[in-house]
PALODO-950224 format. One record per residue: residue number from 0; residue in one letter; x, y, z of N, C-alpha, C, O, CB in turn. Coordinates in steps of 0.1 Angstrom, whole numbers, plus 5000, padded with zeros to 4 digits. Each point is the difference from the previous one (the first is absolute). Glycine has a CB too. Layout:
N
 kollum gumi n.xx n.yy n.zz ca.xx ca.yy ca.zz c.xx c.yy c.zz o.xx o.yy o.zz cb.xx cb.yy cb.zz
    NUM    a    X    Y    Z     X     Y     Z    X    Y    Z    X    Y    Z     X     Y     Z
...
//
This chain:
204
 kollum gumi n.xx n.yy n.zz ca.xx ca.yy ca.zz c.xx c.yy c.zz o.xx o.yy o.zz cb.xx cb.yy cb.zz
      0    x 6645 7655 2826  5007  5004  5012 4997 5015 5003 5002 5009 4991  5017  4974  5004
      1    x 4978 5020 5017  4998  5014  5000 5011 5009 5006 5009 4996 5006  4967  4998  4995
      2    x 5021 5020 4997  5011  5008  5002 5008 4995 5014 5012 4997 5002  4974  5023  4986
      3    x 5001 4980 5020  5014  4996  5015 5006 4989 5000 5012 5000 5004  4976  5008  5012
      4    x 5008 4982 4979  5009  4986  4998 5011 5001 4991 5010 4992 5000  4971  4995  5005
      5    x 5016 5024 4985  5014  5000  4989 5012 5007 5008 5012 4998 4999  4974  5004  4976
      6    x 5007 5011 5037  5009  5004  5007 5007 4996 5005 5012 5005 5000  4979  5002  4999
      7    x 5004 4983 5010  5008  4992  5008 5008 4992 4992 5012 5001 5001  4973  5000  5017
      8    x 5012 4991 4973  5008  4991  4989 5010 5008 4999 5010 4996 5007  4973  4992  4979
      9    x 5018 5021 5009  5015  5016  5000 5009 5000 5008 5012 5001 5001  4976  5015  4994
     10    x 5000 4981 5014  5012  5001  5017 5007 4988 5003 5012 5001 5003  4972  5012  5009
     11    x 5010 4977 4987  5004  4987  4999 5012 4999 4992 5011 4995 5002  4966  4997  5002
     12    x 5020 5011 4988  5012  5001  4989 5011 5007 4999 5011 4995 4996  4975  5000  4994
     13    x 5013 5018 5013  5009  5007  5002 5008 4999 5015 5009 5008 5003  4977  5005  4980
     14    x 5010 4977 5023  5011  5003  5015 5013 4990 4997 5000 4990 4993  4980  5014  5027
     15    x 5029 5003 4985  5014  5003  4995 5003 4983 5005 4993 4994 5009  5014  5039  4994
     16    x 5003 4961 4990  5007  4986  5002 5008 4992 5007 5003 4988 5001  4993  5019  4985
     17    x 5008 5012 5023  5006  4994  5012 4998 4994 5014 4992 5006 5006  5014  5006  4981
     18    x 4997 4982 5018  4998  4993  5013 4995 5011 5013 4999 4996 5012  5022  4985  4979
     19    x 4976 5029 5005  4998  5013  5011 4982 5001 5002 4994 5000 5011  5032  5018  4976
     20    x 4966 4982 4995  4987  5001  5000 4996 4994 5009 5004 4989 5003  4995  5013  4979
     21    x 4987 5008 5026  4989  4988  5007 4990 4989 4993 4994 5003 4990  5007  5014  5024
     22    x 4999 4972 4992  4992  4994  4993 4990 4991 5010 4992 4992 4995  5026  5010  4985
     23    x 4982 5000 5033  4994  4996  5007 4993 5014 5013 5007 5006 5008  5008  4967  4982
     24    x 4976 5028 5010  4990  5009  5013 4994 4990 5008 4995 4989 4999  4996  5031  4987
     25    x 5013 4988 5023  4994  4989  5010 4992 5008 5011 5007 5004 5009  5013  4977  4988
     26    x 4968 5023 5004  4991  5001  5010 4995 4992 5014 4994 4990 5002  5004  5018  4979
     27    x 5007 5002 5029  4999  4992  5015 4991 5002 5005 4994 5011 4996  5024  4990  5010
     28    x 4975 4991 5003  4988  4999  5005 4997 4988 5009 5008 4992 5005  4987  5020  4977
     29    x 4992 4988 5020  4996  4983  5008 4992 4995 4994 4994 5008 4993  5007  4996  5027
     30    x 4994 4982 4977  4993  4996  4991 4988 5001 5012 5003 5001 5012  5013  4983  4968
     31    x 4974 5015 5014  4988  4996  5002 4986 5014 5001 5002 5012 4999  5015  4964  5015
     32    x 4971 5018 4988  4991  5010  4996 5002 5016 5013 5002 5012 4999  4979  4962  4987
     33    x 5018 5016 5026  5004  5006  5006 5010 5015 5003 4998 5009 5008  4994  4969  4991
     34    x 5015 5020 4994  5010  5006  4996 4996 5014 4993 5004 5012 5004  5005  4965  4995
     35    x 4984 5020 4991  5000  5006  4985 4993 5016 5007 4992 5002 5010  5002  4970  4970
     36    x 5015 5041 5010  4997  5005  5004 5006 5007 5014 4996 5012 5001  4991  4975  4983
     37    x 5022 5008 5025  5011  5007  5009 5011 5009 4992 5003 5001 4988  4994  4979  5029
     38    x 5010 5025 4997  5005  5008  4995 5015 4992 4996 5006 5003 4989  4978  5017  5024
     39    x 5020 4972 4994  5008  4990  4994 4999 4995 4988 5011 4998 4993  4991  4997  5025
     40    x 4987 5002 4977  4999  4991  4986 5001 5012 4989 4994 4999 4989  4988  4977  5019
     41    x 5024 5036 4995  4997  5009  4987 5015 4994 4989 4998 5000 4988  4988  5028  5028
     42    x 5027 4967 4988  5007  4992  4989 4989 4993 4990 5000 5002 4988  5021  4995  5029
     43    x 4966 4989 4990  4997  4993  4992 4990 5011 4994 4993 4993 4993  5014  4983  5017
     44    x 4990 5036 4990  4980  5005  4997 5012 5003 4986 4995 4998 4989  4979  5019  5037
     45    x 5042 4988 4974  5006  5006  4988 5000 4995 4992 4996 5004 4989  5013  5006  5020
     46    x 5000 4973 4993  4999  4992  4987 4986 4996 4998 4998 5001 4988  5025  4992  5014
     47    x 4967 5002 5004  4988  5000  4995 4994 5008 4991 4994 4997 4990  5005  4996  5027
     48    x 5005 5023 4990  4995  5010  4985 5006 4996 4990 4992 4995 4992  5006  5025  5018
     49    x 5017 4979 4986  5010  4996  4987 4997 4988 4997 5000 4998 4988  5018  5013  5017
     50    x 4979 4981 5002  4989  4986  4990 4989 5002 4992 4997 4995 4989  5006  4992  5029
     51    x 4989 5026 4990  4986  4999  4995 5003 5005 4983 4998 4996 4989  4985  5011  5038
     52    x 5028 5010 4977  5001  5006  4989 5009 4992 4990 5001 5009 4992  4993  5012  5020
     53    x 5013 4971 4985  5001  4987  4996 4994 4991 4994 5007 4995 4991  5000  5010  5021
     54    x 4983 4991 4991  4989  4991  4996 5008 4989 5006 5001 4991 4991  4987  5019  4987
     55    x 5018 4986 5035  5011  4988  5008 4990 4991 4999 4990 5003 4993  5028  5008  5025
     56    x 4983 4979 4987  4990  4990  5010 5011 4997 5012 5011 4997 4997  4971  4989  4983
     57    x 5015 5015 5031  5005  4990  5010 4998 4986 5000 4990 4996 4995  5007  5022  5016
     58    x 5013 4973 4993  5001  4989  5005 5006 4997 5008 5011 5004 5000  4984  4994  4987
     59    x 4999 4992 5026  5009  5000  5010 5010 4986 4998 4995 4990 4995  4985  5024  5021
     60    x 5033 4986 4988  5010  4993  4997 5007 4997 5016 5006 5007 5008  4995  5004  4964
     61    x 4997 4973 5026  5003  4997  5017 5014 4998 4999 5005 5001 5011  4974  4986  4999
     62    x 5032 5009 4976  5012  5004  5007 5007 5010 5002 5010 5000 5006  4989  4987  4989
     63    x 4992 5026 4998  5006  5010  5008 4992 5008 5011 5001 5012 5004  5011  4990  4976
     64    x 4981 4989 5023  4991  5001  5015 4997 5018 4996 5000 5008 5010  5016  4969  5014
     65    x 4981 5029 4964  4992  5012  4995 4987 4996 4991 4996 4990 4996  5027  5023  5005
     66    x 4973 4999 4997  4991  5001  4985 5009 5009 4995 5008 5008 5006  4964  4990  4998
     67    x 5026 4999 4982  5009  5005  4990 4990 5004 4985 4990 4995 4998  5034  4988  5015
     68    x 4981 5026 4980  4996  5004  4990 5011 5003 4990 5010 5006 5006  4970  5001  5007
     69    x 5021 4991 4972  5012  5001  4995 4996 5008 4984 4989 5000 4995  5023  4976  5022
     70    x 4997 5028 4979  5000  5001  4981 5013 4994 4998 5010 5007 4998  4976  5016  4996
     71    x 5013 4966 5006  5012  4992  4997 5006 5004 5010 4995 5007 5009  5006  4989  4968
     72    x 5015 4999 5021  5013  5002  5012 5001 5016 5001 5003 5005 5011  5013  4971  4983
     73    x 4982 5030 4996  5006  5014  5000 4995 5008 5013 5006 5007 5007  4994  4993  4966
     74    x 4991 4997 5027  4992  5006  5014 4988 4987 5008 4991 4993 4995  5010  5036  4990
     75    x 5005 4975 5030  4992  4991  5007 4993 5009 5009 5006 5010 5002  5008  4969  4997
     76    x 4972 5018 5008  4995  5006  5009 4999 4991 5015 4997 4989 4999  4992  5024  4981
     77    x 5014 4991 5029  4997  4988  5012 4999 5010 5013 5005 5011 5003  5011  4965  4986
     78    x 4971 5012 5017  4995  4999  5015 5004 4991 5007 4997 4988 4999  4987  5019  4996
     79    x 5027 4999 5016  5000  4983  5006 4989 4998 5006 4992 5009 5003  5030  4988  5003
     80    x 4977 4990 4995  4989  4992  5011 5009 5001 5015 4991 5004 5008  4995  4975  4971
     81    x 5022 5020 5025  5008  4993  5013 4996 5009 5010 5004 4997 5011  5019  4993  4978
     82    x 4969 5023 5011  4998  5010  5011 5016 5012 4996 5010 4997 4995  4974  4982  5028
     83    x 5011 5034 4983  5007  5006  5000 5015 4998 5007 5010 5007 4998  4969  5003  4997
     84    x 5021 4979 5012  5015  5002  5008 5011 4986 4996 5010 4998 5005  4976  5015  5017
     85    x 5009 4982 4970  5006  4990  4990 4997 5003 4989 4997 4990 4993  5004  4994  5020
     86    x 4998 5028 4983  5000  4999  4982 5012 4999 4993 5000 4997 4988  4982  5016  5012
     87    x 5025 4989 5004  5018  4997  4993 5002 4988 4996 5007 4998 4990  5004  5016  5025
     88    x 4982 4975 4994  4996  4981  4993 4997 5004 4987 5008 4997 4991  4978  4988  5030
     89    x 4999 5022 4977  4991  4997  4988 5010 5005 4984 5001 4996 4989  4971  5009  5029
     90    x 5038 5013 4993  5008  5008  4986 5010 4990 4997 5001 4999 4987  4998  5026  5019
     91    x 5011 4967 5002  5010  4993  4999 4998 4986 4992 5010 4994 4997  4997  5018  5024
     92    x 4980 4983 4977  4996  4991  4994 4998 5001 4987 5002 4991 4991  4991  5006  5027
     93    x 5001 5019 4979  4998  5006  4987 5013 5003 4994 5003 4998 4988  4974  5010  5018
     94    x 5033 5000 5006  5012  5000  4991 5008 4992 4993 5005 5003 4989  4993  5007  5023
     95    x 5005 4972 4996  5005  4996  4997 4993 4992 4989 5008 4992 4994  5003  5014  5026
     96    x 4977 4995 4976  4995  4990  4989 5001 5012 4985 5002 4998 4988  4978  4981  5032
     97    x 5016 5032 4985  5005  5009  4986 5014 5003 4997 5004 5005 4990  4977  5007  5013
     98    x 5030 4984 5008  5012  5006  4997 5004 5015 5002 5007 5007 4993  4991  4977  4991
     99    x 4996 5021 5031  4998  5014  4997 5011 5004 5008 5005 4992 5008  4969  5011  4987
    100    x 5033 5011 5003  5004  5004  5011 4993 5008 5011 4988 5000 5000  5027  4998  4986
    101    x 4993 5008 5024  4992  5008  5008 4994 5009 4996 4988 5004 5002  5024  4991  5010
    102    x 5000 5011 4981  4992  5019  4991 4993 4997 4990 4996 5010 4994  5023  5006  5007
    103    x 4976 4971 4994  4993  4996  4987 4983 5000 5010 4991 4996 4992  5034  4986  4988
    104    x 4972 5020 5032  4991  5001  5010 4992 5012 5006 5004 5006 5010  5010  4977  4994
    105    x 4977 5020 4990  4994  5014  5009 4987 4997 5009 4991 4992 4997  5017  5025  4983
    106    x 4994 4989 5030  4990  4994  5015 4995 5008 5002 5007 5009 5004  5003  4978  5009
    107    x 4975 5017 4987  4993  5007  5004 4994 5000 5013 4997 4989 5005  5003  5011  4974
    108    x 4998 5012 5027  4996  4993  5014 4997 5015 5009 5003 5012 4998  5016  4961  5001
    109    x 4974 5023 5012  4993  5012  5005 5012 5009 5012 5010 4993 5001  4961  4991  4998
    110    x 5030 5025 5006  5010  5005  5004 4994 5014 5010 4997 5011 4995  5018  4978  4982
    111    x 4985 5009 5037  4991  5009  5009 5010 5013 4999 4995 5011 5001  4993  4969  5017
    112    x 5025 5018 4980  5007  5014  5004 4994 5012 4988 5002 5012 5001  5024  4973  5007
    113    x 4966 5009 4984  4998  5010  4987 4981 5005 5002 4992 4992 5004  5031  4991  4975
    114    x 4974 5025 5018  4985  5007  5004 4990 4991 4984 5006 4999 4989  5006  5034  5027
    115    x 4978 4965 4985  4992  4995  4990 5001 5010 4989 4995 5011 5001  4989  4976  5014
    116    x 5023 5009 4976  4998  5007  4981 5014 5002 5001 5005 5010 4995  4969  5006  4999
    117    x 5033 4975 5013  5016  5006  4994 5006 4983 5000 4994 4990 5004  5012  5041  5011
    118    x 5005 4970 4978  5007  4989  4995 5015 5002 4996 5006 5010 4996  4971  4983  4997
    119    x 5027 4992 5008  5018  5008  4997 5006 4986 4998 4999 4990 5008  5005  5035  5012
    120    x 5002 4977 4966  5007  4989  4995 5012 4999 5010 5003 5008 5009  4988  4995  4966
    121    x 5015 4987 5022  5014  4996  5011 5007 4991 4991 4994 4991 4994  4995  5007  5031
    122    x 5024 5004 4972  5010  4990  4997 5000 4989 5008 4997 4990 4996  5016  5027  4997
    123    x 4990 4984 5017  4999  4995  5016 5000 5002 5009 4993 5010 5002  5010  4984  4994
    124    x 5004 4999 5018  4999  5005  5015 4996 4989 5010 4996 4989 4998  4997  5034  4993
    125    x 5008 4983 5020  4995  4989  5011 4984 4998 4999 4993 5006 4993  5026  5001  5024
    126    x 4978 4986 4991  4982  4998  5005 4994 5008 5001 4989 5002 4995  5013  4986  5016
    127    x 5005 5024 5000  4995  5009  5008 4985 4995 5008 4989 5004 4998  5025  5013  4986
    128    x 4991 4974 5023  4987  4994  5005 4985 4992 4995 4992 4994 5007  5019  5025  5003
    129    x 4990 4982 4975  4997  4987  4993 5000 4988 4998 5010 4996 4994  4991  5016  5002
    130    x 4989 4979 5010  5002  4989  4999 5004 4989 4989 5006 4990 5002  4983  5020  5013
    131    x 5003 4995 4971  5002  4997  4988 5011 5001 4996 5007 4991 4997  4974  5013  5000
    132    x 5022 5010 5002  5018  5001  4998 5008 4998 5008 5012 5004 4997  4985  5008  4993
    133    x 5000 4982 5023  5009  4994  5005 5002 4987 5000 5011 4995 5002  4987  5022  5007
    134    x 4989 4976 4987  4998  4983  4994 5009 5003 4984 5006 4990 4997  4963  4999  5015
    135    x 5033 5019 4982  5005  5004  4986 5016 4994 5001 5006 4990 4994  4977  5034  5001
    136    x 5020 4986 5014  5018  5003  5005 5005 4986 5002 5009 4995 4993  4989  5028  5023
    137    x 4996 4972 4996  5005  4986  5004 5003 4989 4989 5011 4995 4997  4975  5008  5024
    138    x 4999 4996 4971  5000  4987  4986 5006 5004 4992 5006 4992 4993  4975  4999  5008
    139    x 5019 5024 4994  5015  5002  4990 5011 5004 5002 5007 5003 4991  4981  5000  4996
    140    x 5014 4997 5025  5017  5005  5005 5003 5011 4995 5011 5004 4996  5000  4976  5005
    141    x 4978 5028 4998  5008  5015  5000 4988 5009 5000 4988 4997 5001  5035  4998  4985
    142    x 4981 5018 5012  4988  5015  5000 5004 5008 4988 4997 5012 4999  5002  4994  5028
    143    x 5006 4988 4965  5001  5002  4986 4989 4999 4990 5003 4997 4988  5016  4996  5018
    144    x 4970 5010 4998  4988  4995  4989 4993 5014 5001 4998 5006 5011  4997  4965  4994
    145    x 5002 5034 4984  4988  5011  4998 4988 4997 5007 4996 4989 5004  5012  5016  4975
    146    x 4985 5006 5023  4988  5003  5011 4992 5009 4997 5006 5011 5000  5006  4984  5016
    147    x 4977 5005 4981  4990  5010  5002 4989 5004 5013 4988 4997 4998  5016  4997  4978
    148    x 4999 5011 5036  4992  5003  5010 4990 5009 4998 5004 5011 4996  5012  4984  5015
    149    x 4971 5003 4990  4991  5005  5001 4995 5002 5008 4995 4990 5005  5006  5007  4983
    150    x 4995 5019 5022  4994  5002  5008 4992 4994 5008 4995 4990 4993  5010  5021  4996
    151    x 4991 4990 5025  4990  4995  5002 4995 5012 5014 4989 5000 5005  5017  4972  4983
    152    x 5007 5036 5016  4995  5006  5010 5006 4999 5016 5000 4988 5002  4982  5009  4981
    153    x 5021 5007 5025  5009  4998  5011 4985 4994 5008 4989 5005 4996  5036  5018  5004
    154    x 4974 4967 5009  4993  4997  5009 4998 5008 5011 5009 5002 5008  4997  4979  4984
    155    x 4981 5027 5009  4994  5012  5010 4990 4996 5009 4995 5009 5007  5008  5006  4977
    156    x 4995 4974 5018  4984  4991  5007 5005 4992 5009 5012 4998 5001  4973  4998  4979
    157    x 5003 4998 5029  5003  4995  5009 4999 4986 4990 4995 4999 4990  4998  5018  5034
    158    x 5016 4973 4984  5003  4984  4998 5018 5001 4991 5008 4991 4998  4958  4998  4998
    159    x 5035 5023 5002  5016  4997  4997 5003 4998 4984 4991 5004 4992  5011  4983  5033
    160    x 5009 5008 4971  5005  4998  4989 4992 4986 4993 5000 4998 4988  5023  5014  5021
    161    x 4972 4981 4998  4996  4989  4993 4985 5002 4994 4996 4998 4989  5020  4989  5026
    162    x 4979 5016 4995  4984  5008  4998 4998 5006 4988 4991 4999 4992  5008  5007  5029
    163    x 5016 5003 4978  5002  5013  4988 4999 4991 4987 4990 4999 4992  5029  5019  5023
    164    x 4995 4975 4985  5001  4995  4984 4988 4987 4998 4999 4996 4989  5032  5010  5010
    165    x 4962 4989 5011  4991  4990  4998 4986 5001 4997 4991 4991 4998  5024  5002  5013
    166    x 4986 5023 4990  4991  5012  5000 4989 5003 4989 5005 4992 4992  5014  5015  5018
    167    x 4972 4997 4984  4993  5003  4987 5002 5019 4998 4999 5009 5008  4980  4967  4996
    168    x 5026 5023 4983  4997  5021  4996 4984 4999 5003 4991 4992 5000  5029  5016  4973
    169    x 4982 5008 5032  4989  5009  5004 4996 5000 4985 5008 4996 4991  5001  5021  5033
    170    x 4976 4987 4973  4994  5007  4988 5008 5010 4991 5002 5001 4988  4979  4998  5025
    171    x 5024 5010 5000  5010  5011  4995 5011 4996 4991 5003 5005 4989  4992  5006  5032
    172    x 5012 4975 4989  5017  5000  4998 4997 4990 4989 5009 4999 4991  5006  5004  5034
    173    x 4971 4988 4973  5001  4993  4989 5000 5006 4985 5004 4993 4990  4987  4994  5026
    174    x 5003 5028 4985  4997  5010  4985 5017 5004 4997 5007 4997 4990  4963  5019  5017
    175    x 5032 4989 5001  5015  5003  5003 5010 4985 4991 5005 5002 4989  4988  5012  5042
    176    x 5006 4973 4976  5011  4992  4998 4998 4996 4984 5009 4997 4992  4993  4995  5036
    177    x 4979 5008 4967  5004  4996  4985 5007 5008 4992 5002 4996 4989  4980  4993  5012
    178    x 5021 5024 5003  5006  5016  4992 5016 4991 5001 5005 4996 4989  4976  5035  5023
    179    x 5027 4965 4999  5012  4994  5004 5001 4989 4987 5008 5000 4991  4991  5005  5039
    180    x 4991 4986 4971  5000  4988  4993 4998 5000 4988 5001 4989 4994  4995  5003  5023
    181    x 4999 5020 4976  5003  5005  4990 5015 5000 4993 5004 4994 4990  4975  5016  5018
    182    x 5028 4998 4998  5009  5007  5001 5011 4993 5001 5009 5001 4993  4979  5015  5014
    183    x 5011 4974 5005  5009  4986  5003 5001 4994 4984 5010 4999 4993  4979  4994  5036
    184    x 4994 5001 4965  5006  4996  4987 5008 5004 4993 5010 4993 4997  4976  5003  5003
    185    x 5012 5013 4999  5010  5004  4989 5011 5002 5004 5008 4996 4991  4979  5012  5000
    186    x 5018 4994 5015  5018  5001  5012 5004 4983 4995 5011 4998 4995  4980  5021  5038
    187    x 5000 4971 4969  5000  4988  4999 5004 4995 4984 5008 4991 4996  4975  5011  5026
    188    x 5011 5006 4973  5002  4995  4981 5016 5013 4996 5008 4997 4991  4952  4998  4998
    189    x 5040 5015 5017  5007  5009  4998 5015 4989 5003 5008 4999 4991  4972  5026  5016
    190    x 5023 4968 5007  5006  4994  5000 5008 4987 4995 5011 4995 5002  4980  5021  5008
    191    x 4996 4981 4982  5000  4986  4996 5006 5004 4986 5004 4990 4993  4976  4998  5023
    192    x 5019 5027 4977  5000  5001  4986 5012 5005 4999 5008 4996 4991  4969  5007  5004
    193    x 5026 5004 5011  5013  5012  5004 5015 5000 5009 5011 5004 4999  4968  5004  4999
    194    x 5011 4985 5011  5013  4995  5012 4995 5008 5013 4993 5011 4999  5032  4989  4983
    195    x 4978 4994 5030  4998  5004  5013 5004 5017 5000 4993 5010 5001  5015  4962  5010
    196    x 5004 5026 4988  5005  5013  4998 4991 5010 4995 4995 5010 5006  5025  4980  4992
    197    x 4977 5008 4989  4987  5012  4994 4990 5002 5010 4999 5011 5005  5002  4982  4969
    198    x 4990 4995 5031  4986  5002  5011 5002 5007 5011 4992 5007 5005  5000  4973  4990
    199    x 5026 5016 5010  5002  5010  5013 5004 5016 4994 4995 5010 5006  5015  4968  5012
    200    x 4998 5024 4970  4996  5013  5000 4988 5006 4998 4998 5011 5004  5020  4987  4990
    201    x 4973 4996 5000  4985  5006  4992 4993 4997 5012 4996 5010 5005  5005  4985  4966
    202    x 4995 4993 5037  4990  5003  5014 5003 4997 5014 4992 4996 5009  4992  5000  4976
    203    x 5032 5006 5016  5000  5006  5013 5001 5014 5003 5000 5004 5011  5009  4976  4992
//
């Protein structure tokens, strides 16, 4: 076993017994190739990174209409498949077959109010004009779930908001966003080891 895998084994082990721990991430996005690569799909580019550094595999799982990646129950990774504006189907599906609560849920997901290389954990909150988190709200009856937004940039171009998040990073904003997604990792294991609480003091 090498150093990073005993690490994480630590971590795994060491998260606390109560009903509070996360144990499921969930990365928003749109499936398809198309896709890959917008400024929307930066939830799924995050857990993708935490699979790779992982050694995960994906598999896609049609009753929770996601791909999913796991190390046992302790920690799940998931994509929905359903498109960004019904992904609350694919979380509500995963909740209910792990037993999870809301706050046992952290959602990663792209967020225009914030400039590229910044990020900000969340207890919770409304949508704020998210469609993902707003498919979230409806299928679990509430805004009680942790959040990690990640940048993507206020929309400045012609074709509008949709154009924006359906968009590809510049050269520039792409050197930029792997420095974020660096950084995101670890916010990500920071909270999974520690508690929400610790990642929002240490990287917001």
């Amino acid at each position: 076993m090498s150093l990073l895998d005993r690490l994480f084994s630590q971590i795994e082990e060491e998260l606390p017994e109560d009903s509070s721990h996360i144990r499921l991430v969930v990365g928003l996005g749109n499936p398809g190739p198309e896709y890959e690569g917008t400024r929307h799909n930066i939830g799924f580019d995050l857990v993708d990174r935490i699979a790779d550094t992982r050694n995960l595999k994906w598999s896609r799982e049609r009753k929770f209409r996601a791909k999913t990646a796991s190390a046992g129950s302790s920690l799940i990774l998931a994509k929905p498949l359903t498109f960004m504006n019904l992904s609350g189907n694919a979380v509500a599906r995963l909740s209910k077959f792990y037993k999870l609560k809301p706050n046992q849920i952290l959602v990663v997901y792209d967020d225009v109010d914030l400039p590229i290389g910044k990020m900000r954990f969340r207890a919770s909150g409304s949508a704020g004009g998210h469609n993902g988190i707003k498919s979230m709200i409806e299928y679990l009856g509430t805004n009680e779930f942790p959040r990690l937004k990640l940048g993507i940039g206020a929309a400045g171009r012609p074709g509008g908001m949709v154009d924006h998040v359906l968009g590809k990073f510049s050269a520039e904003e792409a050197r930029e966003l792997e420095k974020v997604l660096a950084i995101a990792e670890d916010g990500v294991n920071c909270a999974l080891s520690a508690g929400l609480p610790a990642a929002m003091n240490q990287y917001n």
